[in-house]
ZADOSE-484238 format. One record per residue (C-alpha): residue number from 1; residue in one letter; x, y, z. Coordinates in Angstrom, 3 decimals. Layout:
BEGIN
> NUM, A, X, Y, Z
...
END
This chain:
BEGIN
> 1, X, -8.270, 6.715, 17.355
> 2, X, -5.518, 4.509, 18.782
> 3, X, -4.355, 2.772, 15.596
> 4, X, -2.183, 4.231, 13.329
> 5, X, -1.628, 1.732, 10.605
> 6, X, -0.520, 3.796, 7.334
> 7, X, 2.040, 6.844, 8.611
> 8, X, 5.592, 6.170, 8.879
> 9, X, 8.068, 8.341, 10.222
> 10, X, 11.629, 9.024, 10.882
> 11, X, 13.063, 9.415, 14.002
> 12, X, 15.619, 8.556, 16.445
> 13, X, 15.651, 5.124, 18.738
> 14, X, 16.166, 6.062, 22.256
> 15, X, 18.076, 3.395, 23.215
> 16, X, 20.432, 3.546, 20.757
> 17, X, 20.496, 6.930, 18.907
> 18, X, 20.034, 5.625, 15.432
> 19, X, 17.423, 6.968, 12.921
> 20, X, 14.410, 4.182, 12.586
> 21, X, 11.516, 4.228, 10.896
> 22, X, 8.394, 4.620, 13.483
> 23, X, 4.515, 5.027, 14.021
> 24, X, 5.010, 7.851, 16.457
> 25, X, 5.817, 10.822, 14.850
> 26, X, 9.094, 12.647, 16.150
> 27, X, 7.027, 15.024, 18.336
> 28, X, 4.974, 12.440, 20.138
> 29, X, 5.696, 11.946, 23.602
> 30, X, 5.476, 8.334, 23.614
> 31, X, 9.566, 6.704, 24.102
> 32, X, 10.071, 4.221, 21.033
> 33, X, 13.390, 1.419, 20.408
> 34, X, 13.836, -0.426, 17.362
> 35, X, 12.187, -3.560, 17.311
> 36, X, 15.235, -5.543, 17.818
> 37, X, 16.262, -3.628, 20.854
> 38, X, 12.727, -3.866, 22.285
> 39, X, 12.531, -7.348, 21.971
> 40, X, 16.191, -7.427, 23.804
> 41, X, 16.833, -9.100, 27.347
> 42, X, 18.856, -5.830, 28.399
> 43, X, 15.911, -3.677, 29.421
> 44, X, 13.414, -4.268, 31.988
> 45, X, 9.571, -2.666, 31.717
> 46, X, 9.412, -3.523, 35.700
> 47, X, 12.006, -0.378, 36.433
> 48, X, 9.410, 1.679, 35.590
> 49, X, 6.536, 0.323, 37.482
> 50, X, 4.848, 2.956, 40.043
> 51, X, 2.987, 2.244, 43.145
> 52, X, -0.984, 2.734, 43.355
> 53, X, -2.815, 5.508, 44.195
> 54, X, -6.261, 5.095, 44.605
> 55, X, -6.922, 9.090, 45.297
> 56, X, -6.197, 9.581, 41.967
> 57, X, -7.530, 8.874, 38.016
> 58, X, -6.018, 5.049, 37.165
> 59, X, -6.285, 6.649, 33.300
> 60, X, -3.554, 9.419, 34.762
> 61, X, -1.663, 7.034, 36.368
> 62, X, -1.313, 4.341, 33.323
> 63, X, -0.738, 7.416, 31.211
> 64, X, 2.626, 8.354, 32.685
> 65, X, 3.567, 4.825, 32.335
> 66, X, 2.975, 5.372, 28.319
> 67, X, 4.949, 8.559, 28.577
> 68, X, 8.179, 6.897, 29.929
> 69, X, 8.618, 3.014, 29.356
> 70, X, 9.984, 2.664, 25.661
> 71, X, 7.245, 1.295, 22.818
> 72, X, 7.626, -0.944, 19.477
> 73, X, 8.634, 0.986, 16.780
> 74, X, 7.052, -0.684, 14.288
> 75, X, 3.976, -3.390, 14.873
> 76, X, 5.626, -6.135, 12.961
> 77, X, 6.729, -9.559, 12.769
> 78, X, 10.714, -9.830, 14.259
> 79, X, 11.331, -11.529, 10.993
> 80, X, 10.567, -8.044, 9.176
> 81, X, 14.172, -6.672, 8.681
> 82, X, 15.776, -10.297, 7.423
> 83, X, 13.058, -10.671, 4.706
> 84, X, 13.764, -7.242, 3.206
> 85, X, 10.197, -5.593, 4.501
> 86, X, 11.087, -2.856, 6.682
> 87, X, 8.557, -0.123, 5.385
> 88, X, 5.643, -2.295, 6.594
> 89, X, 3.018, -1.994, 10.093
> 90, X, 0.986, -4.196, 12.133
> 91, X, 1.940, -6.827, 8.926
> 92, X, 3.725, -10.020, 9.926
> 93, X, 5.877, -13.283, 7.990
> 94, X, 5.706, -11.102, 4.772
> 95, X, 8.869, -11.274, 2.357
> 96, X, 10.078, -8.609, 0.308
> 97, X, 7.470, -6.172, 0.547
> 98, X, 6.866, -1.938, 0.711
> 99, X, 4.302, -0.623, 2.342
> 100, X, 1.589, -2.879, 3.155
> 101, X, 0.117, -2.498, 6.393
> 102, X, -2.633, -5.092, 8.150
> 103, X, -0.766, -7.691, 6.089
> 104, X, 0.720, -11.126, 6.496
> 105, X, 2.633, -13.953, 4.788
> 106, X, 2.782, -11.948, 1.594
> 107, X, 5.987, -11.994, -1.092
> 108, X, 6.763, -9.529, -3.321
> 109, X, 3.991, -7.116, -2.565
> 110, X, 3.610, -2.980, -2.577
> 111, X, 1.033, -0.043, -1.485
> 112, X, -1.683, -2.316, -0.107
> 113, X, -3.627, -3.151, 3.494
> 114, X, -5.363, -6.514, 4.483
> 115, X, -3.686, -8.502, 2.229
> 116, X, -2.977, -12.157, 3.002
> 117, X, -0.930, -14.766, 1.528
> 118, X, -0.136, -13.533, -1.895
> 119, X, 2.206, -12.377, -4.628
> 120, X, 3.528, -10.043, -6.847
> 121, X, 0.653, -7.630, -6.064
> 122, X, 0.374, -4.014, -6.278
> 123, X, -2.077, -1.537, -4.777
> 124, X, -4.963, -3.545, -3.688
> 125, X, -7.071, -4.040, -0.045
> 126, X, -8.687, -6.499, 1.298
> 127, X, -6.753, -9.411, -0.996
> 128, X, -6.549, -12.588, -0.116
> 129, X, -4.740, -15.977, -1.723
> 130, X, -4.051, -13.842, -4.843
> 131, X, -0.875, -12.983, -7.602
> 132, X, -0.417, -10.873, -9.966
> 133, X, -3.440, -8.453, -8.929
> 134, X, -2.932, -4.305, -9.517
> 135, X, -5.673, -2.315, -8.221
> 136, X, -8.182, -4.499, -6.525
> 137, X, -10.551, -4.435, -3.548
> 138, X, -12.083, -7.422, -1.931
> 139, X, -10.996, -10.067, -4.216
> 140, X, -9.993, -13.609, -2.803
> 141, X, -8.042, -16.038, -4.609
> 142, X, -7.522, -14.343, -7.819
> 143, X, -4.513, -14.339, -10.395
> 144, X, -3.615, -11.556, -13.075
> 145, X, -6.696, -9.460, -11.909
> 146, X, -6.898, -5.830, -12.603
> 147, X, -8.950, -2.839, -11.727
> 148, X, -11.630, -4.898, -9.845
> 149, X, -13.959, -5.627, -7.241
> 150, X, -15.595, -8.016, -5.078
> 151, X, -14.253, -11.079, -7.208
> 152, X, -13.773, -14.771, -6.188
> 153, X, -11.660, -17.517, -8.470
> 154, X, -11.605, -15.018, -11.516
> 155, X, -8.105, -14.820, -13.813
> 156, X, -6.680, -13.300, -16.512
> 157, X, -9.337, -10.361, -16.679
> 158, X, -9.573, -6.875, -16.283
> 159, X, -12.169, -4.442, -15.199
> 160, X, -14.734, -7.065, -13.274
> 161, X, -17.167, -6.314, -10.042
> 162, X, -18.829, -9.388, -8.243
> 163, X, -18.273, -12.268, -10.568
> 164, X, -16.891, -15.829, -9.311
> 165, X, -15.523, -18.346, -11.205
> 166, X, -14.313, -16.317, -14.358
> 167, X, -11.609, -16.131, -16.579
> 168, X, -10.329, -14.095, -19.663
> 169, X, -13.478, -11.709, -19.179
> 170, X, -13.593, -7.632, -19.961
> 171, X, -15.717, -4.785, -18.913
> 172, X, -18.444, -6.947, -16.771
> 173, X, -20.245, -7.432, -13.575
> 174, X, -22.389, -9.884, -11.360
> 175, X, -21.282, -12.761, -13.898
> 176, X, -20.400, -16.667, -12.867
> 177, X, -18.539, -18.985, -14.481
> 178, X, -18.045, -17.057, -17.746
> 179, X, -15.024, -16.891, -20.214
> 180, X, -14.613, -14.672, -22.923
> 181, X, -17.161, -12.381, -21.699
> 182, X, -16.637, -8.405, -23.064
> 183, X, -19.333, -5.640, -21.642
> 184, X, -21.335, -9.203, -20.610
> 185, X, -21.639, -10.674, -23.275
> 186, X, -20.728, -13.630, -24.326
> 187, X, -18.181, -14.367, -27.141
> 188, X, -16.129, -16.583, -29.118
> 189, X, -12.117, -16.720, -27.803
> 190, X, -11.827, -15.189, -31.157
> 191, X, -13.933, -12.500, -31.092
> 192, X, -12.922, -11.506, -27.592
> 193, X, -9.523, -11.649, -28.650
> 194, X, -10.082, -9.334, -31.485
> 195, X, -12.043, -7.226, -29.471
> 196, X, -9.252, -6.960, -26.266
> 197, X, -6.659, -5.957, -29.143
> 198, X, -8.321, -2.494, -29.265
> 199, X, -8.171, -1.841, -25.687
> 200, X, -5.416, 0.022, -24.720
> 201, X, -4.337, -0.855, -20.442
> 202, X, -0.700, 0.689, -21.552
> 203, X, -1.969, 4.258, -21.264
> 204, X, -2.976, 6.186, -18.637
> 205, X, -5.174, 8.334, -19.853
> 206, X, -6.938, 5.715, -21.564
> 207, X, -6.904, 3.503, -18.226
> 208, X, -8.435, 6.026, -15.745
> 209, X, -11.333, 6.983, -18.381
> 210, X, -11.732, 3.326, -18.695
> 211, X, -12.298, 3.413, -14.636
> 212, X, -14.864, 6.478, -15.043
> 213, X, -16.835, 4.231, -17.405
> 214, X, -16.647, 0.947, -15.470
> 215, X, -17.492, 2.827, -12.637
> 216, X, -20.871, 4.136, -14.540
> 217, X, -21.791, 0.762, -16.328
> 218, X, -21.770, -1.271, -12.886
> 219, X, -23.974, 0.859, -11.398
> 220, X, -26.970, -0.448, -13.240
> 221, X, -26.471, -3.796, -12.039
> 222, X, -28.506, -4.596, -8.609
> 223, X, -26.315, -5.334, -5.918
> 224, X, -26.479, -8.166, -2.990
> 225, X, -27.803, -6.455, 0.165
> 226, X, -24.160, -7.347, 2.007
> 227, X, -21.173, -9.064, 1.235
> 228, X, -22.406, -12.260, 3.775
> 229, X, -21.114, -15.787, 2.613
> 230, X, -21.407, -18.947, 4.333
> 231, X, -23.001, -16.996, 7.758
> 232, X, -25.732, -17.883, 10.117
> 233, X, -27.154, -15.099, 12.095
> 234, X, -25.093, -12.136, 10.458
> 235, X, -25.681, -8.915, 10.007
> 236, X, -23.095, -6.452, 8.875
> 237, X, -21.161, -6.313, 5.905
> 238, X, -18.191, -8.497, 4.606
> 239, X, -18.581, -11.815, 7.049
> 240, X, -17.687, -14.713, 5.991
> 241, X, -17.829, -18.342, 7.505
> 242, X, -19.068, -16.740, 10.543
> 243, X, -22.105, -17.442, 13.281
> 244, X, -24.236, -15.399, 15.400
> 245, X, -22.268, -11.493, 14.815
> 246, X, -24.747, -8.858, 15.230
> 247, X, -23.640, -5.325, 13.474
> 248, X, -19.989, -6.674, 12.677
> 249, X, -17.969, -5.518, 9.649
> 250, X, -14.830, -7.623, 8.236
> 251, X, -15.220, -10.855, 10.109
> 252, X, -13.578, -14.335, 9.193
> 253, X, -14.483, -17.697, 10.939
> 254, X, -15.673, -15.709, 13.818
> 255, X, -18.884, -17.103, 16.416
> 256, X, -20.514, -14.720, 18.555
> 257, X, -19.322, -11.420, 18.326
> 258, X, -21.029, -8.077, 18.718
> 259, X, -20.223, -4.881, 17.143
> 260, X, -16.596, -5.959, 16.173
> 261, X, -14.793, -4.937, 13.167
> 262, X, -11.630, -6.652, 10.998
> 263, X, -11.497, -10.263, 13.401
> 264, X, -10.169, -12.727, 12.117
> 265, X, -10.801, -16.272, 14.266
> 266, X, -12.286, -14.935, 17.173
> 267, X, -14.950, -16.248, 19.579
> 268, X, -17.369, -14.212, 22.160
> 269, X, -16.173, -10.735, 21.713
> 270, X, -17.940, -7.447, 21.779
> 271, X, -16.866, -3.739, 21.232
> 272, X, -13.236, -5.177, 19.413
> 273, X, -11.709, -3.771, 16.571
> 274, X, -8.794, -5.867, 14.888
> 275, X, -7.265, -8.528, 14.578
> 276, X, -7.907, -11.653, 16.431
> 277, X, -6.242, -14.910, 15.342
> 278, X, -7.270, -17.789, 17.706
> 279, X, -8.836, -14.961, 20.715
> 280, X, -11.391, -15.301, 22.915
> 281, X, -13.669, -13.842, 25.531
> 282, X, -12.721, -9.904, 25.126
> 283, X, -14.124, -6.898, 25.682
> 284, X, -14.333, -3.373, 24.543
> 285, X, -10.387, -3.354, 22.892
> 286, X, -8.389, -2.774, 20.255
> 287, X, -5.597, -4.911, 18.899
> 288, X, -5.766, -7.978, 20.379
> 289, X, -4.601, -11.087, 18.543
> 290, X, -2.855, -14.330, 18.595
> 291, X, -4.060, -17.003, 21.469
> 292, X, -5.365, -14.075, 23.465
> 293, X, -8.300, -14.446, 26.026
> 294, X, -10.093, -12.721, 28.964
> 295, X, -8.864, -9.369, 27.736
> 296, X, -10.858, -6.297, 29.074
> 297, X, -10.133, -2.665, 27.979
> 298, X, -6.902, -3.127, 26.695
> 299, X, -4.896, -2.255, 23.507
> 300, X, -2.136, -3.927, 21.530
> 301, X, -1.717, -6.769, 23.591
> 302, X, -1.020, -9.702, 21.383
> 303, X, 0.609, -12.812, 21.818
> 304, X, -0.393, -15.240, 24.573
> 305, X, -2.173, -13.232, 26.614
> 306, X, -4.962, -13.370, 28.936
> 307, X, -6.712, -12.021, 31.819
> 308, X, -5.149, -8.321, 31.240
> 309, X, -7.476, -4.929, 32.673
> 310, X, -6.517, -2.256, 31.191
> 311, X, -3.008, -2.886, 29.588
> 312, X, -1.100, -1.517, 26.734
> 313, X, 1.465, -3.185, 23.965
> 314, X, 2.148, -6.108, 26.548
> 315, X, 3.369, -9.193, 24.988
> 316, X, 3.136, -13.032, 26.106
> 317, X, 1.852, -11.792, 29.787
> 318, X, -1.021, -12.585, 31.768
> 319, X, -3.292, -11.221, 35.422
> 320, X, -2.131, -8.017, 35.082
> 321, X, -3.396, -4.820, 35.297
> 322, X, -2.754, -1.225, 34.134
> 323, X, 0.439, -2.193, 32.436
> 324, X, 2.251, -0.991, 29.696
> 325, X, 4.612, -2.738, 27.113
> 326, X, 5.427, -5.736, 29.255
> 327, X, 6.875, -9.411, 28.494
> 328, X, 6.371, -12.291, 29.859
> 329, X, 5.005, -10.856, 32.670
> 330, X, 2.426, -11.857, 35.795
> 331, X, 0.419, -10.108, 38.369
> 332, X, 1.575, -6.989, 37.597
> 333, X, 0.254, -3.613, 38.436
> 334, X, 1.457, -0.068, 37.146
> 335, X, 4.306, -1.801, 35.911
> 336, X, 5.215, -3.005, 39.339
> 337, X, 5.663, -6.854, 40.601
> 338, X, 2.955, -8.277, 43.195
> 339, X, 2.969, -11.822, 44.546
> 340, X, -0.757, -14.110, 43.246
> 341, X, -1.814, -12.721, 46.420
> 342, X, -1.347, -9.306, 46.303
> 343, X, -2.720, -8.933, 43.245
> 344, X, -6.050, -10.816, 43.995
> 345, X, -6.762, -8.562, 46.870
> 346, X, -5.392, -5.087, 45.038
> 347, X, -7.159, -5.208, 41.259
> 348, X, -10.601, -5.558, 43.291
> 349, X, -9.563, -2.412, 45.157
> 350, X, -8.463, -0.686, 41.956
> 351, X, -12.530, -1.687, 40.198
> 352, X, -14.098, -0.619, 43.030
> 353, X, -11.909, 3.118, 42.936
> 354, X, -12.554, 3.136, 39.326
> 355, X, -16.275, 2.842, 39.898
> 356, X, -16.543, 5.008, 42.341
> 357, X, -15.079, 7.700, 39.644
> 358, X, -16.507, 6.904, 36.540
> 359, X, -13.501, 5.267, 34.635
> 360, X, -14.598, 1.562, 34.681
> 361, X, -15.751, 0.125, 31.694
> 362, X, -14.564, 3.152, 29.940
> 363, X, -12.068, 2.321, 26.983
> 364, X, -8.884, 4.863, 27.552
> 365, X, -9.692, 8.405, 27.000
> 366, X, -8.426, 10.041, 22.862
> 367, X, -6.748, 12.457, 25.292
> 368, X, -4.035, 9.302, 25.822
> 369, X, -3.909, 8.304, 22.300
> 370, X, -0.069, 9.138, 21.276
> 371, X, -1.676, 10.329, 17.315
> 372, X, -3.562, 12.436, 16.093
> 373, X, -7.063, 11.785, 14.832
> 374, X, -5.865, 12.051, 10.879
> 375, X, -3.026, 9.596, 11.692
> 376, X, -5.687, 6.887, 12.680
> 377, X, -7.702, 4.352, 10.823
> 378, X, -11.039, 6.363, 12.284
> 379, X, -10.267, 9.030, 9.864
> 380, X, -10.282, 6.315, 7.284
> 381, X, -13.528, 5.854, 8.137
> 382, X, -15.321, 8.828, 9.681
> 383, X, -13.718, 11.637, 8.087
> 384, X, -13.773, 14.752, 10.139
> 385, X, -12.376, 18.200, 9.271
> 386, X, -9.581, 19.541, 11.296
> 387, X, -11.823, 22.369, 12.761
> 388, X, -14.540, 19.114, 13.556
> 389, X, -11.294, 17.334, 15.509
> 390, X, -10.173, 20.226, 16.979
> 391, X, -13.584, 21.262, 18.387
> 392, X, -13.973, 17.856, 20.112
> 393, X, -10.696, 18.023, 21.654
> 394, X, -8.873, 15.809, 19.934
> 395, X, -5.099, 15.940, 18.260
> 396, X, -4.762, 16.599, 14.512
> 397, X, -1.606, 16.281, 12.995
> 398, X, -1.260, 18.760, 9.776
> 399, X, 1.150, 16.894, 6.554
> 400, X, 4.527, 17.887, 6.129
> 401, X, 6.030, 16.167, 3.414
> 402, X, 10.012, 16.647, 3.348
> 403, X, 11.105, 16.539, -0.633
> 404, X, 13.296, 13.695, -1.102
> 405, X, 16.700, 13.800, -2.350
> 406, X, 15.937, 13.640, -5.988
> 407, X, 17.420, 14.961, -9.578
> 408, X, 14.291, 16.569, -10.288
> 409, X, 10.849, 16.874, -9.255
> 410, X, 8.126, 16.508, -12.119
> 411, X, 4.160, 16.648, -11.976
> 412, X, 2.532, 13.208, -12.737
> 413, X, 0.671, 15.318, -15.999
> 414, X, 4.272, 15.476, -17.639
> 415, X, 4.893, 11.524, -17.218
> 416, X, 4.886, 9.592, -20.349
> 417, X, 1.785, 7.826, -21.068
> 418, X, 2.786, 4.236, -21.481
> 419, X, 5.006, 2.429, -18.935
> 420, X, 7.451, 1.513, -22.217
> 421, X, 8.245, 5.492, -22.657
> 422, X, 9.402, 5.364, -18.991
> 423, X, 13.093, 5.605, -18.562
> 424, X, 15.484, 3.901, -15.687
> 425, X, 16.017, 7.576, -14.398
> 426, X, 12.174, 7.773, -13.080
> 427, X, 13.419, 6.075, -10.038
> 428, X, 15.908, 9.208, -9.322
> 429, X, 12.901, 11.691, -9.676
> 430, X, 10.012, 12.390, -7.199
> 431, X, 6.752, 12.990, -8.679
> 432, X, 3.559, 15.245, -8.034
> 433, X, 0.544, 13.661, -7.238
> 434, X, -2.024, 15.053, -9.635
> 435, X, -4.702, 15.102, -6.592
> 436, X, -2.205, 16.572, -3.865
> 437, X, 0.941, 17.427, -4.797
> 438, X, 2.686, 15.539, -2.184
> 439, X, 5.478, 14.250, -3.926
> 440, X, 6.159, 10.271, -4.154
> 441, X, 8.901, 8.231, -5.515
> 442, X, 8.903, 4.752, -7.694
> 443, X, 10.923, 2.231, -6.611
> 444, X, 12.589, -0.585, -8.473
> 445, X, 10.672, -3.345, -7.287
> 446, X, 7.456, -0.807, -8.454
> 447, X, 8.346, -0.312, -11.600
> 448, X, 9.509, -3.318, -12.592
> 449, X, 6.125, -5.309, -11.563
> 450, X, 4.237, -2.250, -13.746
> 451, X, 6.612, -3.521, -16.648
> 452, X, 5.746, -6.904, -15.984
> 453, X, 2.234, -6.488, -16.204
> 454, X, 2.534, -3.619, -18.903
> 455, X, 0.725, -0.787, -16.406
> 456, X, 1.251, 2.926, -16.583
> 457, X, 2.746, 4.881, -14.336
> 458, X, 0.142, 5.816, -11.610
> 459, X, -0.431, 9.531, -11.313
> 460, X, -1.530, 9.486, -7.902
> 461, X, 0.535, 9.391, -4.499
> 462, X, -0.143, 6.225, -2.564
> 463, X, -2.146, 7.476, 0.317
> 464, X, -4.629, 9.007, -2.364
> 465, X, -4.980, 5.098, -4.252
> 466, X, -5.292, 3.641, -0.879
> 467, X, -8.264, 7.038, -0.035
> 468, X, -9.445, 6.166, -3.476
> 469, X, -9.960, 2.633, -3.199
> 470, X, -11.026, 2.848, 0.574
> 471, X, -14.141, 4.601, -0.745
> 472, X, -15.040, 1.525, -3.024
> 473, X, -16.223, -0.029, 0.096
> 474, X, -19.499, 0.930, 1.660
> 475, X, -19.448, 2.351, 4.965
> 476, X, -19.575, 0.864, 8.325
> 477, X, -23.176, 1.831, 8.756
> 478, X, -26.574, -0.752, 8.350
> 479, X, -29.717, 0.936, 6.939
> 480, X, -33.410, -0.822, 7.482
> 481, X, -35.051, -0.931, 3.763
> 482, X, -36.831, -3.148, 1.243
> 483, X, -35.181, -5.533, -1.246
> 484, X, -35.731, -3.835, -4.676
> 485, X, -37.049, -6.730, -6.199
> 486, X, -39.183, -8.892, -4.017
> 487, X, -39.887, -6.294, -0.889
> 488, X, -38.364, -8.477, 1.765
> 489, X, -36.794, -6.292, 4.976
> 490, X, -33.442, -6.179, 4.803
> 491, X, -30.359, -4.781, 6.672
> 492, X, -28.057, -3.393, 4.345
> 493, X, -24.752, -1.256, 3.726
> 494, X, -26.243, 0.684, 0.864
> 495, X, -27.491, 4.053, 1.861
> 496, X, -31.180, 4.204, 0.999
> 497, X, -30.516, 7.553, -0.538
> 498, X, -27.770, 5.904, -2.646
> 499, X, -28.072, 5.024, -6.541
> 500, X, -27.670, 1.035, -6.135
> 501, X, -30.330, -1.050, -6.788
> 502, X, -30.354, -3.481, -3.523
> 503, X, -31.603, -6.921, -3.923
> 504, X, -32.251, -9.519, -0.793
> 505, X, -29.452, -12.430, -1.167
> 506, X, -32.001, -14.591, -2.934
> 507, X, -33.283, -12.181, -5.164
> 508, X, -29.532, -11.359, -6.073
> 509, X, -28.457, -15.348, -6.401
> 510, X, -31.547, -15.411, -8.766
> 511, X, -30.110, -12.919, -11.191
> 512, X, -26.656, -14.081, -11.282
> 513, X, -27.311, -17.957, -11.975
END
């Protein structure tokens, strides 16, 4: 409920009047510079420190901090704006690229989240190492993939769902080390050949009835209880290289870390979600990354720093407490200097007054979240109504698209089927999402990676792919049932009221090999 990685906005910079693009929406309370400006030497987060009150709610207090010091624009990388990716959040080192978000050292990349180091890729999540890759979800070193999922080392194929190892392969699922593989089975590089020359991937209509019929052929193939690789001690889904996490989802090289979710390099956490990066030794946060340690109840603090209490979007600072948005800093309070001293003999004070009222060890309150529930990556997630938010007392924010400056405005159904019928003048035209009809606009770099890889026109705005493909994944949830195959008690992702067929990882291993 506190991170808003996907929603972009316009709105003004406060220190300098001009028109930025933003997290915060132009209603939200919250102050916000450009990231240059932030990052300037001319502004001071100390002017708007307050002194403590221990009568009063330390949430309140940090709160009207929030409301006045000025906040990052954009979570990004200060090379962003130089390497032509300006429409990008919480991404870093990436080089021309458009809307990615949870993404670093990327080139040439477009309408995808959690991808890492790769190229010329369009509309995937969850890629890693890969080029050349249109509509894929969990896939990790990977080159002119399409339309797949959960794939390792695979090239040149279309249409796949956990294989490793393959290459030139069609239409097929839990395979390794195959080539010329069509619907599994195996053929000649002639008869595949001959066989891939009646498959159309030009057209769209052709391509999304494809995906209906992939989606129904892989679901009689049994399924590995979780995505777990190279693990000791694991349980959760999509770990890999990682020792001793208990109920943990998206974890890389991690050791010892309890219900955490998308770390990266992190030791001895618990109750953390995202992104870690050489951290250690923190508690019950939320975006904390990059040689961070001690770090208890805090949010957005990244870079270099340790021992914070309850801090907010401080950078490269360390012993402080209740602070928002600071650099460089040490043994602050409220935004407000204190000697080693002072500050040893004050944050006790401030536990102790937090105890006493039932705020310590609480995370801050959704009431203090600048977005609204459907801004955040929860909704992603746990979907809830607006009536559901609304009942619980949280913020909902309801879509407002404004219609871009366009020559006209046509529904995706009146696009031209194959990416060769599409004229230049498509990128002076908005089009209708088929799903929505939010309106959405191709850009240059867009189309000219669908020509490249001869892909239709999607039909879809982007939020829906990225919906669409978010839903690939299972949940964040772990269900107690029996390996289909060999009864063995398993933990598992898959819903036991779900379709899959659920094997144990050596009953799975068995069937592939």
């Amino acid at each position: 409920m506190w991170r808003n990685e996907r929603h972009l906005y316009k709105r003004k910079c406060e220190k300098t009047g001009k028109e930025i693009i933003a997290i915060y929406s132009p209603e939200s309370p919250w102050k916000v510079y450009a990231s240059d400006i932030w990052w300037e030497d001319e502004w001071n987060p100390l002017e708007y420190g307050k002194d403590i009150d221990l009568s009063g709610s330390v949430f309140k207090q940090i709160n009207n901090i929030c409301l006045k010091v000025p906040h990052l624009a954009l979570i990004a990388s200060p090379d962003t704006h130089d390497n032509n990716s300006d429409y990008v959040n919480f991404a870093g080192w990436n080089k021309n690229s458009y809307l990615i978000f949870d993404s670093d050292f990327n080139e040439d990349t477009l309408y995808s989240n959690v991808l890492k180091h790769s190229k010329d890729c369009m509309d995937c999540s969850y890629l890693h190492s890969s080029q050349l890759c249109y509509e894929c979800v969990d896939c990790f070193n990977c080159y002119e993939l399409r339309f797949s999922q959960d794939c390792t080392n695979c090239h040149s194929s279309a249409f796949l769902r956990s294989c490793i190892g393959c290459k030139s392969c069609f239409f097929c699922s839990n395979l390794a080390n195959k080539e010329y593989c069509f619907h599994n089975e195996q053929l000649s590089k002639q008869d595949f050949e001959a066989r891939m020359k009646k498959i159309d991937l030009e057209s769209h209509n052709k391509v999304r009835k494809l995906q209906e019929e992939f989606h129904q052929y892989t679901q009689k193939f049994p399924r590995k209880y979780c995505s777990i690789l190279q693990c000791e001690n694991c349980t959760g889904d999509y770990i890999t290289n990682a020792k001793n996490c208990f109920r943990c989802f998206n974890i890389a090289d991690g050791e010892d870390l309890y219900y955490c979710d998308s770390l990266y390099n992190a030791k001895t956490c618990v109750d953390v979600s995202s992104f870690g990066e050489n951290i250690q030794r923190i508690y019950n946060c939320a975006t904390i990354g990059h040689n961070s340690f001690n770090i208890l109840f805090c949010y957005s603090c990244v870079m270099s720093t340790s021992d914070l209490l309850y801090c907010i979007g401080c950078r490269q600072s360390k012993h402080c407490f209740g602070c928002v948005c600071l650099k460089q800093a040490e043994y602050c309070i409220f935004n407000k200097q204190y000697t080693k001293e002072e500050y040893e003999n004050l944050v006790p004070q401030l536990i102790e007054h937090m105890q006493n009222n039932g705020e310590w060890g609480e995370f801050f309150p959704a009431s203090m979240s600048p977005f609204a529930y459907n801004e955040t990556v929860a909704n992603e997630y746990f979907p809830l109504s607006k009536s559901e938010v609304l009942q619980k007392g949280w913020k909902w924010r309801d879509e407002n698209d404004d219609l871009p400056q366009v020559e006209r405005v046509i529904p995706a159904s009146k696009l031209p089927e194959k990416i060769t019928d599409i004229p230049d003048d498509i990128l002076n035209w908005a089009v209708k999402c088929e799903v929505t009809d939010r309106p959405f606009r191709v850009v240059v770099q867009e189309l000219d990676l669908y020509r490249r890889m001869n892909l239709p026109v999607p039909h879809l705005h982007p939020d829906e792919r990225h919906r669409m493909r978010i839903l690939q994944r299972n949940p964040r949830k772990l269900w107690s049932r029996q390996c289909a195959k060999c009864n063995k008690d398993i933990w598992t992702s898959y819903a036991p009221d779900g379709s899959a067929t659920v094997y144990c990882e050596e009953c799975y291993l068995s069937s592939v090999y």
